[in-house]
C-alpha positions in Angstrom: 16.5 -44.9 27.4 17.2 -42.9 24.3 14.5 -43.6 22.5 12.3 -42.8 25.5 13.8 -39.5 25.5 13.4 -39.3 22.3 9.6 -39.8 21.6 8.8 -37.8 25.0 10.8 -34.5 22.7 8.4 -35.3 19.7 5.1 -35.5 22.2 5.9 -32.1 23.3 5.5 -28.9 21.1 7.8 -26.2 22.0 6.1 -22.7 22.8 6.1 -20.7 19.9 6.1 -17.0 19.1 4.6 -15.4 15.8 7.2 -14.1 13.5 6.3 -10.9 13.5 8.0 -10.7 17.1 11.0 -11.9 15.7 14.7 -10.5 16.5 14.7 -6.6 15.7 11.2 -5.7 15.1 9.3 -2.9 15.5 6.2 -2.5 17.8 3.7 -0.3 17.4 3.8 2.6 20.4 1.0 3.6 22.7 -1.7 1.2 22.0 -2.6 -2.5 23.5 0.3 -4.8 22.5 -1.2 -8.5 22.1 1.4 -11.2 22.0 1.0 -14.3 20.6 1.9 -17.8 19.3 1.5 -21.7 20.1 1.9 -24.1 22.8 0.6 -27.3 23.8 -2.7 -27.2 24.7 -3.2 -25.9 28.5 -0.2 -24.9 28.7 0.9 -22.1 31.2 2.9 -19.2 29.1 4.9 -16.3 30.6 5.6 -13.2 28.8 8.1 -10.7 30.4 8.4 -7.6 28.2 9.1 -3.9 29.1 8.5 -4.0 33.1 5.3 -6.1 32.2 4.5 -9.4 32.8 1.5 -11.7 31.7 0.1 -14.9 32.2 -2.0 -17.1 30.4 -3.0 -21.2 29.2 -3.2 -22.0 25.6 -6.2 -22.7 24.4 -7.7 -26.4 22.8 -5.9 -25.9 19.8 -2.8 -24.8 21.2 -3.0 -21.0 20.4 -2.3 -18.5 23.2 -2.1 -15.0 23.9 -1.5 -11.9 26.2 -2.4 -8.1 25.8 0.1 -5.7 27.3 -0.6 -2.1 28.2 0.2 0.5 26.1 3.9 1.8 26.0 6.0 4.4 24.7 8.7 4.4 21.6 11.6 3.1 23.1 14.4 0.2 23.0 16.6 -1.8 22.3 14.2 -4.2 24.8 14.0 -8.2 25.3 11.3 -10.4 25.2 10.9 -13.4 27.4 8.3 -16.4 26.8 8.2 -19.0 29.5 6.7 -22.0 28.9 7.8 -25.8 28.8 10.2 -24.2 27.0 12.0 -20.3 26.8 12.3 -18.0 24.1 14.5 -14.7 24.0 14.3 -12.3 21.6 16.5 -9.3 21.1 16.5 -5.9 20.0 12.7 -5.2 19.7 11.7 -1.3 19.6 8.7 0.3 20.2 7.6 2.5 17.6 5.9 3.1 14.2 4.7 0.5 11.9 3.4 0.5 8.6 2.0 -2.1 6.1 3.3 -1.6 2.7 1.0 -3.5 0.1 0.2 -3.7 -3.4 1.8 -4.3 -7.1 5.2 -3.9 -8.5 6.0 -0.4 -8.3 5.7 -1.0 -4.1 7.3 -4.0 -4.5 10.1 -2.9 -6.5 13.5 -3.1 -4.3 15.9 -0.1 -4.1 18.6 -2.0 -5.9 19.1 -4.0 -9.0 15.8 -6.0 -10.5 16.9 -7.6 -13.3 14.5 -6.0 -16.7 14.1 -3.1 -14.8 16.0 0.6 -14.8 17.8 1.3 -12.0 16.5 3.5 -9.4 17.3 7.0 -9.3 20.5 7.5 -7.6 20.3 4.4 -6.1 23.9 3.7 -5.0 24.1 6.9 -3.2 21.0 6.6 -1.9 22.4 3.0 -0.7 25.0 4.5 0.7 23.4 7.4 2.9 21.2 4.6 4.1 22.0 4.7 7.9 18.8 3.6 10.0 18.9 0.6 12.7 15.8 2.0 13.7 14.2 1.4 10.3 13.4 -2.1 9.7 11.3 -4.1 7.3 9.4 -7.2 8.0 9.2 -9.4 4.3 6.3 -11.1 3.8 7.5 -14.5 1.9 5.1 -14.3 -1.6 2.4 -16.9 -0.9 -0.4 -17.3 -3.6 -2.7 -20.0 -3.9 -3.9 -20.6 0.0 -7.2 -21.9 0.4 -7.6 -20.2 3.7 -6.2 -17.7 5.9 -2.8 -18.9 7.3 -2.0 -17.4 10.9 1.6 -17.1 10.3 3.7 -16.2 7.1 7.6 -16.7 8.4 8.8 -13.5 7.9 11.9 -12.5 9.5 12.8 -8.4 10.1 16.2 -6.9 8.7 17.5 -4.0 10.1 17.8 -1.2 7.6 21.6 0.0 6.2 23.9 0.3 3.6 24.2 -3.6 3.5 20.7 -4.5 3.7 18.7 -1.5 2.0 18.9 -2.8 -1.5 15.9 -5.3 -0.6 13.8 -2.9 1.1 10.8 -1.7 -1.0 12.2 1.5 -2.2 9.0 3.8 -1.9 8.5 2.3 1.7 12.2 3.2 2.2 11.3 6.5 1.1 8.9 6.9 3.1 10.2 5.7 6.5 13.2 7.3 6.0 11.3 10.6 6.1 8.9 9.8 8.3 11.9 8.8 11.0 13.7 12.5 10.2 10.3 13.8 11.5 9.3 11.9 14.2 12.5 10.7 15.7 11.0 7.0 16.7 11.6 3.5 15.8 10.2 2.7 12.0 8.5 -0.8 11.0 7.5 -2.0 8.0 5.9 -4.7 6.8 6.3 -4.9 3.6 3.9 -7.2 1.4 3.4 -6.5 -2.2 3.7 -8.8 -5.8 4.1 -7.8 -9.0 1.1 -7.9 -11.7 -1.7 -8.4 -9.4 -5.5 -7.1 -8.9 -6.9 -5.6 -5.9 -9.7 -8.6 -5.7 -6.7 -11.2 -4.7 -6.0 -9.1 -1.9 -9.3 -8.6 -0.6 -10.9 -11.6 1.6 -12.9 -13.9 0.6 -15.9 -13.2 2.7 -15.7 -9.6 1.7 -15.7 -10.7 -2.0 -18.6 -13.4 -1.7 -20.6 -10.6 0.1 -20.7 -7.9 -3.1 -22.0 -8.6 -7.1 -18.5 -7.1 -7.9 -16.4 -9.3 -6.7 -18.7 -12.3 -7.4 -18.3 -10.9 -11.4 -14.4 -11.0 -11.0 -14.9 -14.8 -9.8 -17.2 -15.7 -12.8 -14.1 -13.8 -14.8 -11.5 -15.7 -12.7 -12.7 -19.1 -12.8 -13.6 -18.6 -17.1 -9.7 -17.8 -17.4 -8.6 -20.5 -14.9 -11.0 -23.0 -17.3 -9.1 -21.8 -20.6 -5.7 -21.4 -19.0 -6.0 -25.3 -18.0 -7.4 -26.7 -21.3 -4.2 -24.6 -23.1 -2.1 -26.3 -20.3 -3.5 -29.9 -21.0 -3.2 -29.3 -25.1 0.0 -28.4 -24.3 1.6 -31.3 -22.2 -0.6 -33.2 -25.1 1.7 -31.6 -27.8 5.1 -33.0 -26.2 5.2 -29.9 -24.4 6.9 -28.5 -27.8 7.6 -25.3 -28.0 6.6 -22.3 -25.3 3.8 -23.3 -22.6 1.1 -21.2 -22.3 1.3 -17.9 -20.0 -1.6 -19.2 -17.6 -3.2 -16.3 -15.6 -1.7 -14.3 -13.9 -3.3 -13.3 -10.3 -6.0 -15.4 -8.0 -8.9 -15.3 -6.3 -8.3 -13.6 -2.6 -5.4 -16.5 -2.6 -2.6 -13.1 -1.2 -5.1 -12.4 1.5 -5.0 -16.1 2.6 -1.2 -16.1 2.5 -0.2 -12.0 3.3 -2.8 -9.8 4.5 -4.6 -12.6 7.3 -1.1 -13.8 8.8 -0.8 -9.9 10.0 -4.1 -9.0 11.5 -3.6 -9.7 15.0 -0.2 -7.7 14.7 -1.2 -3.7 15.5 -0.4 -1.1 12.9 -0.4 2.7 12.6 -1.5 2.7 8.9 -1.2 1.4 5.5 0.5 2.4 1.7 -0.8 1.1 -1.2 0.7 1.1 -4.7 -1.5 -0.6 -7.1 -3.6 -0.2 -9.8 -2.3 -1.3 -13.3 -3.5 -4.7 -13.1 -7.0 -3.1 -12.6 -6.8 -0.5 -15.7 -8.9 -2.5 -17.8 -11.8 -2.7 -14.9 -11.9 0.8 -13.9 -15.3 1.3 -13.6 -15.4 -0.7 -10.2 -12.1 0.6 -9.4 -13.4 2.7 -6.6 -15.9 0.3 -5.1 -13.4 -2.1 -4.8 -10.8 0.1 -3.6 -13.5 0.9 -0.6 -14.7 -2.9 0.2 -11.1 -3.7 0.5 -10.0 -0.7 2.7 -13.1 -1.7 4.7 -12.7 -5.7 4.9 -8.8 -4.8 6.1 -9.9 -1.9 8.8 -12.8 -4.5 10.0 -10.2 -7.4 10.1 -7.7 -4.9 12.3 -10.4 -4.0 14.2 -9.6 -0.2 14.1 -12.2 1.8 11.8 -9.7 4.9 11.3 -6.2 3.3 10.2 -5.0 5.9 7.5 -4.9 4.4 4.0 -2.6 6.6 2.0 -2.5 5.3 -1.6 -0.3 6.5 -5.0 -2.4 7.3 -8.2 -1.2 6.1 -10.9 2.1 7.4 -13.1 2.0 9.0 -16.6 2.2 6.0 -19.1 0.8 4.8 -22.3 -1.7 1.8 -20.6 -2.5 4.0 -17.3 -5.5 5.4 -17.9 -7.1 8.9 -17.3 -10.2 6.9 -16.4 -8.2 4.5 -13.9 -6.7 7.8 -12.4 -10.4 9.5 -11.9 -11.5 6.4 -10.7 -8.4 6.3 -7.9 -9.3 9.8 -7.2 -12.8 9.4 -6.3 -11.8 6.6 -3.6 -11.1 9.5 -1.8 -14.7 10.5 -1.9 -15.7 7.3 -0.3 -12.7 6.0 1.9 -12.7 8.0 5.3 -9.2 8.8 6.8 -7.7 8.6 3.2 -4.9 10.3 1.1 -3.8 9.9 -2.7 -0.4 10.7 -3.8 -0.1 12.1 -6.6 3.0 12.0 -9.2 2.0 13.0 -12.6 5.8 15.1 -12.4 7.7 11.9 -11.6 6.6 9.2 -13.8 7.8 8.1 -17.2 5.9 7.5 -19.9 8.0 4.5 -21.1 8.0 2.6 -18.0 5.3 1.3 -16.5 8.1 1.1 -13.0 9.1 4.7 -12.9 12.7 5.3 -11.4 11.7 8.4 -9.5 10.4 6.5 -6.2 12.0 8.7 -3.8 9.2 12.0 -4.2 6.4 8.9 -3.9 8.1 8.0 -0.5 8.3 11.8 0.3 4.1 12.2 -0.1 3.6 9.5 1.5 5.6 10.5 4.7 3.6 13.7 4.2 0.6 12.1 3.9 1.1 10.4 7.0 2.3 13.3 8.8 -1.3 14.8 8.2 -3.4 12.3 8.4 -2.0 10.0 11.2 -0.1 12.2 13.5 -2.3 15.1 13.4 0.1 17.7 11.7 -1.2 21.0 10.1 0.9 20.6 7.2 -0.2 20.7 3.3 0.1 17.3 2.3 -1.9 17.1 -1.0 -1.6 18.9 -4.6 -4.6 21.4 -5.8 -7.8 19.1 -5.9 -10.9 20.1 -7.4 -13.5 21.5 -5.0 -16.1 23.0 -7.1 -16.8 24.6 -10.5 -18.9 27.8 -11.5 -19.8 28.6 -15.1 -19.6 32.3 -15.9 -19.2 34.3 -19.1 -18.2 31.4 -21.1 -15.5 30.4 -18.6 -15.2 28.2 -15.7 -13.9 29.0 -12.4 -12.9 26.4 -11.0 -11.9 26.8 -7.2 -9.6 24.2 -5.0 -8.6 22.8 -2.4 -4.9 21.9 -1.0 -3.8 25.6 -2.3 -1.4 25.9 0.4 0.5 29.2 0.1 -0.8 29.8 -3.4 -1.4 28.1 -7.0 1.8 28.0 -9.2 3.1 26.8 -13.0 6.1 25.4 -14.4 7.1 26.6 -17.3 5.7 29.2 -19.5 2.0 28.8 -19.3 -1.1 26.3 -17.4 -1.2 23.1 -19.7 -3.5 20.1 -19.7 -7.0 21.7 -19.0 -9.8 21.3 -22.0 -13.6 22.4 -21.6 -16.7 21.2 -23.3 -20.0 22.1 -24.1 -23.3 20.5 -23.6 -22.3 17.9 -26.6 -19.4 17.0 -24.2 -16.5 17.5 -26.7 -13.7 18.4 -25.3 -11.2 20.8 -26.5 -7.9 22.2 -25.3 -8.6 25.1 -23.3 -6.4 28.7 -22.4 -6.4 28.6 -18.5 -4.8 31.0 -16.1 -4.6 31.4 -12.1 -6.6 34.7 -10.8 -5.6 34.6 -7.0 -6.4 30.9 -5.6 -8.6 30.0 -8.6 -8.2 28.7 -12.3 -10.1 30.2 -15.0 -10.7 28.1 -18.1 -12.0 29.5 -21.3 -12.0 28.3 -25.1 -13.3 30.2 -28.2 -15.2 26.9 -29.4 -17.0 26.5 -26.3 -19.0 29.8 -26.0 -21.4 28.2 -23.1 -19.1 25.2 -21.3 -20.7 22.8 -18.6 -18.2 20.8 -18.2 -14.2 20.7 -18.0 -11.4 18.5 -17.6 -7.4 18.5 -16.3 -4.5 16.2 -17.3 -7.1 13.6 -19.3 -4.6 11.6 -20.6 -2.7 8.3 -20.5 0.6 10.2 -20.1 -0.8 13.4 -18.5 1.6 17.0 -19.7 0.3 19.3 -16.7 2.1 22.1 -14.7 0.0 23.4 -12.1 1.6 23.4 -8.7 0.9 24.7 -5.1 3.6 26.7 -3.4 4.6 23.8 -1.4 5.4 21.9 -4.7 2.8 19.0 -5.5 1.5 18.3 -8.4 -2.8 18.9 -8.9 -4.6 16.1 -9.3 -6.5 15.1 -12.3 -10.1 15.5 -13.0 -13.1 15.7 -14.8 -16.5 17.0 -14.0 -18.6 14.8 -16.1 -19.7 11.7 -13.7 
């Protein structure tokens, strides 16, 4: 009789629910809610949520799912699934979420990393860290999937002083301010790894589809060859000695494992800090930056989810190149925003400690850009340039209340002529334009702001942020 019972408990697969609905996360407000998991096959399911209720059979392969009506922020609410079996979950809240991707400056926690300094102010910052309705989904690291997994096993943490020093300190940053402003629930799902390129987040389809990516996989698969052979000379050896580094990324394998487990889930938008593992391929930089934003926004099924993205800091590898190539994303990737943080990097440290202005844009950013607030949310950005009496006038955009300088005059712009050899340049601000000059360019055609790898620039709006780099010459 027991063992009857027994093998009648394995023949029967409890209803499950995706992770993402797991105890204390955050829904996103006012859209279609689908809920989902997995069931035995035909299988009637029950969802109870919010005053609604919805039915439905799983399918062949056991997956099911419902699509609630839209609600407002709100909570603490309980989620029932009846099937063969019953599921509660607690303390779910309807409000804002956010995906949080990219390298290691987004994945760098708030508190201790071992090699790395210690964020600014970090134990205060700890301290004043008071949310429960800021919570942060981790995506477990999972490289090297074949193909797109459905689930990832993430589990939500509540945000304060105890918990805090995990969360991604520029998406604490950012929530944090975003929640002063809007006064609703905060989610994020935070999915980012240290060291790697934009292709291995970027789906295989998408990647097959375009002669850029299909050049990363011939560039891929060459390293994977040589990284193998030193592997196998290696364990040849005795293994004496250090093993060889291997590679360090893969081909659309963080997709597979951290981006597809998510696209069912709705969102309000997406940060991205990334970059350096790219510096040495800028010149596709921007395409790529596009065909991913697009694979993801096709793959959500929403054309206009706000993609607000950091440009690179000041530092000796980080490229002006890398950064013009980051800006001109913006020129191609509707419903976009770069942050920009040439006053808060260091050019020591590729992981600069200053992450809480980067949150603080961002929020900003996402004020603009995603909740329809006339706000200034961007630095002074090049909008066009006039050559005049051996100077040029350049005129912006994002001047906000008016164009500024630290310190005790403009630094960082240098003009050419038509040989294109730059030279430092004397600027200053007439009213909301910048007018460049240099007595070794008498007839300049083209000019140039904070072309460096560790960019010494001062110019400001009112409102505080930093311009953005340039250079006229495409």
């Amino acid at each position: 009789m027991v063992l009857g019972l027994f093998v009648s408990i394995l023949l029967s697969a409890n209803v499950t629910l995706h992770s993402l609905f797991g105890e204390s996360a955050v829904l996103q407000r006012n859209i279609p809610m689908p809920v989902y998991g997995t069931a035995n096959p035909g299988e009637r399911i029950e969802v109870d949520f919010n005053k609604q209720k919805a039915t439905t059979q799983a399918d062949e392969h056991g997956n099911w799912k419902v699509i609630l009506k839209p609600m407002e922020a709100g909570g603490p609410y309980v989620m029932m699934i009846q099937g063969e079996n019953r599921i509660e979950v607690k303390d779910l809240y309807l409000g804002e979420v956010w995906v949080c991707s990219g390298q290691s400056n987004m994945e760098r926690q708030l508190g201790p990393r071992s090699g790395q300094k210690l964020i600014d102010n970090w134990e205060a910052e700890r301290d004043a860290a008071d949310y429960p309705l800021i919570r942060e989904y981790k995506v477990p690291v999972l490289r090297e999937k074949k193909h797109p997994m459905t689930d990832c096993n993430g589990k939500w943490t509540v945000c304060s002083p105890q918990t805090v020093k995990d969360f991604s300190a520029v998406a604490y940053f950012f929530a944090s301010e975003l929640y002063k402003n809007l006064r609703v629930p905060v989610g994020l799902i935070y999915a980012a790894v240290g060291g790697t390129p934009i292709e291995s987040w970027t789906s295989g389809e998408m990647m097959k589809k375009n002669s850029i990516y299909a050049k990363f996989l011939e560039e891929y698969d060459v390293a994977k060859a040589k990284a193998d052979l030193e592997m196998v000379a290696y364990e040849a050896n005795g293994a004496v000695g250090k093993p060889p580094q291997g590679i360090s990324y893969s081909k659309y394998a963080l997709f597979n494992g951290m981006i597809a487990p998510l696209l069912d889930f709705p969102i309000k938008g997406v940060l991205w800090y990334q970059g350096e593992a790219n510096v040495g391929r800028w010149q596709t930089y921007t395409e790529m930056t596009k065909l991913m934003v697009e694979d993801w926004r096709n793959r959500w099924c929403v054309k206009k989810i706000p993609f607000l993205y950091v440009q690179l800091a000041p530092y000796r590898s980080n490229s002006a190149e890398m950064r013009e190539a980051q800006r001109r994303a913006l020129e191609v990737i509707p419903y976009s925003a770069m942050v920009v943080i040439t006053d808060c990097g260091d050019s020591t440290d590729i992981h600069p400690t200053n992450k809480r202005p980067v949150g603080e844009r961002l929020a900003l950013a996402a004020r603009a850009l995603a909740y329809g607030q006339k706000i200034v949310y961007s630095g002074p950005a090049i909008n066009k340039v006039r050559y005049k009496g051996g100077k040029a006038i350049l005129s912006f955009t994002f001047v906000g209340s008016g164009l500024v300088f630290k310190g005790s005059g403009l630094k960082g712009f240098e003009i050419a002529g038509r040989d294109l050899k730059f030279c430092p340049a004397k600027a200053i601000i007439i009213g909301d334009k910048v007018e460049v000059q240099s007595p070794q360019v008498p007839i300049p055609v083209a000019v140039r702001f904070g072309w460096s790898n560790i960019p010494d620039v001062n110019l400001f709006n009112k409102e505080g942020l930093p311009a953005v780099p340039f250079t006229t010459v495409r």
